[in-house]
Backbone bond lengths (Angstrom), bond angles and torsions (degrees), N, CA, C in turn:
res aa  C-N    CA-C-N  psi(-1)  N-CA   C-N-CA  omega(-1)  CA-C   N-CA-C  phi
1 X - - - 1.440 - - 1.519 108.34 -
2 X 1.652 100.21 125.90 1.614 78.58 169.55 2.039 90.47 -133.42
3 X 1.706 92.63 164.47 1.444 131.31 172.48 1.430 102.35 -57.12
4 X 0.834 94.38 161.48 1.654 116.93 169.77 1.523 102.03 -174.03
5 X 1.758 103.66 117.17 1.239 112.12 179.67 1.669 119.60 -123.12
6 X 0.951 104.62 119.85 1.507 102.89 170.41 1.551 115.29 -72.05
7 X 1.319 148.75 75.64 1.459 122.77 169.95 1.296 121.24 -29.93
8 X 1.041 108.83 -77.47 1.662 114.10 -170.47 1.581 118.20 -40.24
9 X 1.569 117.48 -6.11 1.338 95.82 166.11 1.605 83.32 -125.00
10 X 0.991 153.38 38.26 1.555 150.17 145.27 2.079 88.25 69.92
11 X 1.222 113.38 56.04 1.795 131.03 179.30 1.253 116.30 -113.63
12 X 1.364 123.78 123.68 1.596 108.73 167.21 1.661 78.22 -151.41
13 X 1.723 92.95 147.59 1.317 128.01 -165.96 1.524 89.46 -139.36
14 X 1.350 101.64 142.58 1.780 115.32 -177.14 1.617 124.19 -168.14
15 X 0.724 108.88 140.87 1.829 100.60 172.61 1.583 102.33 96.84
16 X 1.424 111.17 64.64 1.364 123.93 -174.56 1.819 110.07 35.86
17 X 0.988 130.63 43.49 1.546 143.10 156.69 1.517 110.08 -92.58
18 X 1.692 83.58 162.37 1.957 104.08 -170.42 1.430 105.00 -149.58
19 X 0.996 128.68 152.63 1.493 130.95 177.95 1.292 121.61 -68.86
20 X 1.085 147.76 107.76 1.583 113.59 -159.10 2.178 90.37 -157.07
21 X 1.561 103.79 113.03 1.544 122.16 166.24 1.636 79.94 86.10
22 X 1.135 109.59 -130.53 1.339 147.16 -173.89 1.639 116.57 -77.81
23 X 0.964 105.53 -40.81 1.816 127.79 -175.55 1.675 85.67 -51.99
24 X 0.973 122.68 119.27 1.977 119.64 139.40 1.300 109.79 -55.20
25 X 1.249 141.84 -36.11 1.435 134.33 -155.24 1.459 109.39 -172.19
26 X 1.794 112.76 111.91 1.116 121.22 -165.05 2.001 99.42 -126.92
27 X 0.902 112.23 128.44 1.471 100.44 166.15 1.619 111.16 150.24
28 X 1.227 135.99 157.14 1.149 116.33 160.88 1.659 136.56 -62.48
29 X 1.303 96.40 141.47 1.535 108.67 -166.82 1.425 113.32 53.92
30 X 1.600 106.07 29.68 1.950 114.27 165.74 1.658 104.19 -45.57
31 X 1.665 102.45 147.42 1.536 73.85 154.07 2.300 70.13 -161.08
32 X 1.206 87.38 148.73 1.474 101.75 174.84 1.672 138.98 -137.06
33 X 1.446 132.24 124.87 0.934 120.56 -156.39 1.680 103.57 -127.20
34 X 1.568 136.62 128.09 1.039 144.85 -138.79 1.884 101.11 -138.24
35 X 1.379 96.23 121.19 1.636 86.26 -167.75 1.595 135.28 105.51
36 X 1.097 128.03 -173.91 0.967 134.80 155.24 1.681 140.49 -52.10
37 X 1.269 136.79 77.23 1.770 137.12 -135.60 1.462 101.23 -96.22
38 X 1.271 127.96 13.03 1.574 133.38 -169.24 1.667 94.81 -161.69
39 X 1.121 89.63 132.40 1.809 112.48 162.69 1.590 122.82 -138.54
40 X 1.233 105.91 107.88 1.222 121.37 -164.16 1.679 113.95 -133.33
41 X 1.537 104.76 126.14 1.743 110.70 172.38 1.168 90.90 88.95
42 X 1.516 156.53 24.71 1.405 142.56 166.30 1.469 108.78 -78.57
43 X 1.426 97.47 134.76 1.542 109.81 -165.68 1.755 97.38 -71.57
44 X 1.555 108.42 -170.61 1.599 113.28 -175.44 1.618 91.43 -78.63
45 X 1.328 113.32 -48.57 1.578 113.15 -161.24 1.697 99.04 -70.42
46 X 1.229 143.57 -57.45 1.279 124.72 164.65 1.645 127.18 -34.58
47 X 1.402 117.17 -51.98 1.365 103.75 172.88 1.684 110.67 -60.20
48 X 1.117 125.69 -36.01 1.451 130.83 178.46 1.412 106.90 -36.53
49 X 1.432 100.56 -68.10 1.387 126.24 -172.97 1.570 118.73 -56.64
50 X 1.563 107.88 -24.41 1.434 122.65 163.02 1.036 123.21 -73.97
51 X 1.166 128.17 -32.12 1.810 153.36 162.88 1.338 117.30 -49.90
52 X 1.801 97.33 -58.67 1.625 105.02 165.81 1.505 115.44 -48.11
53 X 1.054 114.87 -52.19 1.881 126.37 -173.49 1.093 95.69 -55.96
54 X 1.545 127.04 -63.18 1.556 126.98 -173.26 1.513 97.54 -42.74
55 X 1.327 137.12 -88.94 1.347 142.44 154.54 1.278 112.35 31.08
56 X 1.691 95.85 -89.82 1.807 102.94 166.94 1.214 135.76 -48.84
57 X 1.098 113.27 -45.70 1.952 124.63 164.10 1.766 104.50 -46.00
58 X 1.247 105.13 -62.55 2.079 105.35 172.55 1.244 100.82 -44.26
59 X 0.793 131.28 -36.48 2.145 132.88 -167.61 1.733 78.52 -67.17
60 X 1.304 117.88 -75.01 1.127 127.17 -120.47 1.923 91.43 -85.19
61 X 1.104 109.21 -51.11 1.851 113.45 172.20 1.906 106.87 -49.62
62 X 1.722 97.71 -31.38 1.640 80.93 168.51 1.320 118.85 -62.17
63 X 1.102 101.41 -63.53 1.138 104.38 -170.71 2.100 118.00 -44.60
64 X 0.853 107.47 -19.22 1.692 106.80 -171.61 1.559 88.77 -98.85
65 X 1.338 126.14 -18.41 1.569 106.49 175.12 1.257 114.83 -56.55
66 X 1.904 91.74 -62.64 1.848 106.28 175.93 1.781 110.68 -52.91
67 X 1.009 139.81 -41.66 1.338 132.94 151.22 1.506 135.72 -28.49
68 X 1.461 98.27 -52.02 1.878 101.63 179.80 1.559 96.57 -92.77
69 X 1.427 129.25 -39.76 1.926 132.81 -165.46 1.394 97.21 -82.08
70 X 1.166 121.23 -48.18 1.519 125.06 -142.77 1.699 109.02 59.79
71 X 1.357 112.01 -125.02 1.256 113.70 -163.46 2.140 112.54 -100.79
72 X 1.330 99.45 6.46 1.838 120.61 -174.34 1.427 88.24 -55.80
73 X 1.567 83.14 151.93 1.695 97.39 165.24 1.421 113.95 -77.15
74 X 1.191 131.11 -16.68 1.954 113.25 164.80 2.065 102.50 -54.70
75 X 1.337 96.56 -28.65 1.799 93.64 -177.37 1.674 119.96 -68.59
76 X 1.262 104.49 -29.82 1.677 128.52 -171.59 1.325 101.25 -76.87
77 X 1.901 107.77 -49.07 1.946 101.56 179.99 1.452 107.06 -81.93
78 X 1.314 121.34 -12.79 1.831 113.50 -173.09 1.856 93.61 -92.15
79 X 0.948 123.51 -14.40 1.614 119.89 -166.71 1.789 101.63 -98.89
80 X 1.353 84.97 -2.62 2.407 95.27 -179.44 1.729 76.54 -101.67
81 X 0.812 149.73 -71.34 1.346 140.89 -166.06 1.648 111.18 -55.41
82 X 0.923 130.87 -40.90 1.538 142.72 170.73 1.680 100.61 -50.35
83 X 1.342 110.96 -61.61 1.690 113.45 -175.21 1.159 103.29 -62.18
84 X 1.967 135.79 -48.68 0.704 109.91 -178.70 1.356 150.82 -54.45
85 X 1.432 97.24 -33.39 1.799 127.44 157.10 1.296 102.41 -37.05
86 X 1.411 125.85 -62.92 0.862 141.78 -128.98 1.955 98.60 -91.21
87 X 1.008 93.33 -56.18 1.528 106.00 175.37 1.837 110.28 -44.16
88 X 1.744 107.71 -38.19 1.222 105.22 -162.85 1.784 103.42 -111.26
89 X 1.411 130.26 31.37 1.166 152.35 167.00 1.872 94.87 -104.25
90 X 1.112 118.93 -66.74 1.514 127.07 -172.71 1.761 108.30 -65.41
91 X 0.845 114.50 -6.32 1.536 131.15 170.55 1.610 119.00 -84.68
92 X 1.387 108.88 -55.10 1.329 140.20 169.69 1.892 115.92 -48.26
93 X 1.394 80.87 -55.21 2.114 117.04 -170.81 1.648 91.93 -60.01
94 X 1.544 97.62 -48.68 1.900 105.40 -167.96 1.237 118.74 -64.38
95 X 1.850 117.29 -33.83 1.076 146.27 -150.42 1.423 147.95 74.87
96 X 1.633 81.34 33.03 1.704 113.42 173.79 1.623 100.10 -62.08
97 X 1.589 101.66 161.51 1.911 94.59 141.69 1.254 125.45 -79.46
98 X 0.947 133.78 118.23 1.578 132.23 166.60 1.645 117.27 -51.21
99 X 1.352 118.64 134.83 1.531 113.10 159.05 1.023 105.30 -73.64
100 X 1.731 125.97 130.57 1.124 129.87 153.28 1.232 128.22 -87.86
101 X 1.487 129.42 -5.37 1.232 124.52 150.44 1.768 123.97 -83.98
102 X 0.778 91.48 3.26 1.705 93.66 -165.84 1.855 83.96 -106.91
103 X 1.464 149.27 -33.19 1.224 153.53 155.35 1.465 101.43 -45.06
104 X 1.590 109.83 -70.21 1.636 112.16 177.29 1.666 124.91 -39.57
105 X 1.295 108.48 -42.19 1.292 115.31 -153.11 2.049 89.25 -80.45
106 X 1.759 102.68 -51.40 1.567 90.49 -179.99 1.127 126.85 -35.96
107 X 1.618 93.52 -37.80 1.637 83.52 -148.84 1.513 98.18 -84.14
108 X 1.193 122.46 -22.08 1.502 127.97 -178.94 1.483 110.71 -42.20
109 X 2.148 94.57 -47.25 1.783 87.20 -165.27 1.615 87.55 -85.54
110 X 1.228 138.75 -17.09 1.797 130.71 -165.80 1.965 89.53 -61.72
111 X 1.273 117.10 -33.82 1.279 124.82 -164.52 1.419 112.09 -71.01
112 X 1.621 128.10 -43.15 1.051 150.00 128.11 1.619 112.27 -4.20
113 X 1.025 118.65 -85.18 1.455 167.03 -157.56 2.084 81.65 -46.04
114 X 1.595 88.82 -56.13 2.102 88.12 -149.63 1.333 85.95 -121.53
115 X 1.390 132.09 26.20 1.255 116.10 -178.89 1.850 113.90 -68.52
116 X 0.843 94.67 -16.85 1.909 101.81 -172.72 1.384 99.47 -87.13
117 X 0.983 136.50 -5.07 1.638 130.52 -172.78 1.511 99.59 -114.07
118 X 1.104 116.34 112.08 1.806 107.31 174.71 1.368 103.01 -52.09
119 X 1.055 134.96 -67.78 1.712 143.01 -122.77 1.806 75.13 -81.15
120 X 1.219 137.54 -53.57 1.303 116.99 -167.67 1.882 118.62 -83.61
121 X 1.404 112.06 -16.57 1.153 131.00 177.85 1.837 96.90 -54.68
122 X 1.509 94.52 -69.50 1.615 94.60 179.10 1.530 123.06 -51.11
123 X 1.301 124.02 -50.17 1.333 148.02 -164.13 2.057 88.95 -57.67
124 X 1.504 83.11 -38.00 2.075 78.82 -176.94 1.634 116.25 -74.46
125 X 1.940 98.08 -41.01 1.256 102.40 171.35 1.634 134.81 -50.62
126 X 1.138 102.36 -26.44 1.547 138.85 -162.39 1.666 101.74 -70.83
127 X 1.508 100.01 -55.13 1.323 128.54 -165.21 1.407 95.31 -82.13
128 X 1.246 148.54 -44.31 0.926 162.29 163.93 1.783 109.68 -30.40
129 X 1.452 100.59 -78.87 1.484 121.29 161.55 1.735 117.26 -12.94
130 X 1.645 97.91 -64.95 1.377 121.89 -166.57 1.566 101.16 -66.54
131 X 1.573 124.40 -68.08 1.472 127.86 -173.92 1.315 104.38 -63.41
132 X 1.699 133.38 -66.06 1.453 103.19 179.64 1.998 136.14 -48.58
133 X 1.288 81.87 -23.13 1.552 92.64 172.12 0.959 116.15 -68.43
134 X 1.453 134.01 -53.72 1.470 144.67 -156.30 1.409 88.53 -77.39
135 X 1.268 135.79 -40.32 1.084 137.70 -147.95 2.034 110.44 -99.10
136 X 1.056 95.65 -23.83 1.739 105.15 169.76 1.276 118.84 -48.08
């Protein structure tokens, strides 16, 4: 397997993957990482402030669930994954410990859940970005 990294957009694609439409990473055993892959020295008030964002993104992914589901049960099991996120960001924010598997696992199946819809696929990825980060 080899890498292929773009610096300049902080991209690495690996595990026999290719870029292809919209997809970051298509292929067997793709696996892709976008951004920044280490967070280190973040003060209390920055992770806070990362928490908050996470926060807003849950506002905002609700809202596009109820938009693309309406009221279906794919909306009822992706909106139990949303709280759960959600529950363990506001834990974190307070100065709980957060589960980090019980964060991982939501968002895995929320990912599941909206993977066929771009606009919510990203909105998860996005969200994704923000809580594992804040949370490193």
């Amino acid at each position: 397997m080899v890498d292929r990294v773009f610096d300049n957009d902080g991209i690495v694609v690996g595990g026999n993957a290719e870029i292809r439409d919209s997809a970051l990473a298509a292929g067997s055993h793709a696996q892709a990482r976008v951004g920044a892959t280490e967070r280190s020295g973040a003060t209390a008030s920055e992770v806070r402030e990362a928490l908050e964002v996470a926060l807003r993104q849950i506002d905002e992914l609700r809202g596009l669930l109820a938009e693309h589901f309406g009221r279906s049960p794919a909306a009822e099991l992706a909106d139990r994954d949303v709280q759960d996120v959600q529950d363990e960001v506001i834990r974190a924010r307070d100065g709980g410990p957060p589960d980090p598997d019980r964060i991982r696992h939501a968002l895995e199946r929320l990912s599941g859940r909206v993977g066929a819809i771009g606009a919510l696929a990203l909105a998860v990825d996005n969200l994704k970005d923000v809580v594992i980060g804040a949370l490193r």
